[in-house]
C-alpha positions as CSV (number, residue, x, y, z in Angstrom):
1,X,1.7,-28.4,-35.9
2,X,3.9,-31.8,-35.2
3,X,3.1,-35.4,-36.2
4,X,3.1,-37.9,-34.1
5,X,6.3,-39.1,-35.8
6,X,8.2,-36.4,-35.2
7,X,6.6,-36.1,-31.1
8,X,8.1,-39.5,-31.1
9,X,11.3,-38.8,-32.5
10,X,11.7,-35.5,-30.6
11,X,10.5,-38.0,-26.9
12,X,13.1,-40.7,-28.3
13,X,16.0,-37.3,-28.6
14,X,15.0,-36.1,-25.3
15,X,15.1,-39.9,-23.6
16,X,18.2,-40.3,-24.9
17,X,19.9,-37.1,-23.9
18,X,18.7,-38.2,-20.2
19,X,19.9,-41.3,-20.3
20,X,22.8,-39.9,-21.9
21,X,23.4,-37.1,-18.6
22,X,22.4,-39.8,-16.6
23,X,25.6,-42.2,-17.4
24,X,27.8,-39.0,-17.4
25,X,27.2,-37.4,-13.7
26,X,27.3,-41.6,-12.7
27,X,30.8,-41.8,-13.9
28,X,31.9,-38.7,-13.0
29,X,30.6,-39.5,-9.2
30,X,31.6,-43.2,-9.5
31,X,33.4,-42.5,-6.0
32,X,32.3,-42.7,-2.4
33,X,30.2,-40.4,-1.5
34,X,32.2,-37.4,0.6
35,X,31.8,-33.7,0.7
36,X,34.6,-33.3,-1.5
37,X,34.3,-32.1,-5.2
38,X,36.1,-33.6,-8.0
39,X,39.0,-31.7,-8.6
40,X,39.5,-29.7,-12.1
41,X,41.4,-32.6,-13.6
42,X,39.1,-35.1,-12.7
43,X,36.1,-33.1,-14.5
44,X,38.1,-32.2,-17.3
45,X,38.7,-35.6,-17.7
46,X,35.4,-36.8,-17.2
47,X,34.1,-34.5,-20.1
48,X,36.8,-35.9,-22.6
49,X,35.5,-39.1,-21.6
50,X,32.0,-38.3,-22.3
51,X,32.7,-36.2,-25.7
52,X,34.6,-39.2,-27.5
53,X,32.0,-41.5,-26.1
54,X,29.3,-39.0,-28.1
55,X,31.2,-38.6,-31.0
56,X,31.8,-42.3,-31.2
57,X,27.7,-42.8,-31.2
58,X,27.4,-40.0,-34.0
59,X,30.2,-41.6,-36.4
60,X,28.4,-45.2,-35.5
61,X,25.4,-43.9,-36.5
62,X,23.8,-44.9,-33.0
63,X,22.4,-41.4,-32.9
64,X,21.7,-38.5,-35.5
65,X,21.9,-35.0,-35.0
66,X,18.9,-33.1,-35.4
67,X,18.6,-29.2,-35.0
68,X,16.5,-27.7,-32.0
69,X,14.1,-26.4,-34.9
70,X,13.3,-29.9,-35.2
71,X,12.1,-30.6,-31.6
């Protein structure tokens, strides 16, 4: 059975990862609206974007890793 600590912690990981996917598929859409997709390039580059910005949070200590066994 959890705690309410670690339901918390597990609501705050989840939020996070959210608002996390949330400022990824905005920058990687940050164009007019068309029917076109985003070429390979521009979603391989989007991804590098998004990886250093997670690693840089992780090294920072803005976020800590936590295994799924933990959620």
């Amino acid at each position: 059975m959890c705690s309410n600590s670690s339901r918390r912690k597990g609501l705050a990981i989840r939020r996070e990862s959210t608002q996390s996917s949330e400022r990824f598929v905005t920058r990687l859409f940050n164009t007019p609206l068309t029917l076109d997709t985003p070429s390979e390039n521009e979603v391989h580059e989007a991804w590098l974007v998004e990886a250093s910005r997670r690693a840089t949070d992780i090294d920072s200590g803005k976020v800590t890793l936590v295994s799924g066994e933990q959620l």
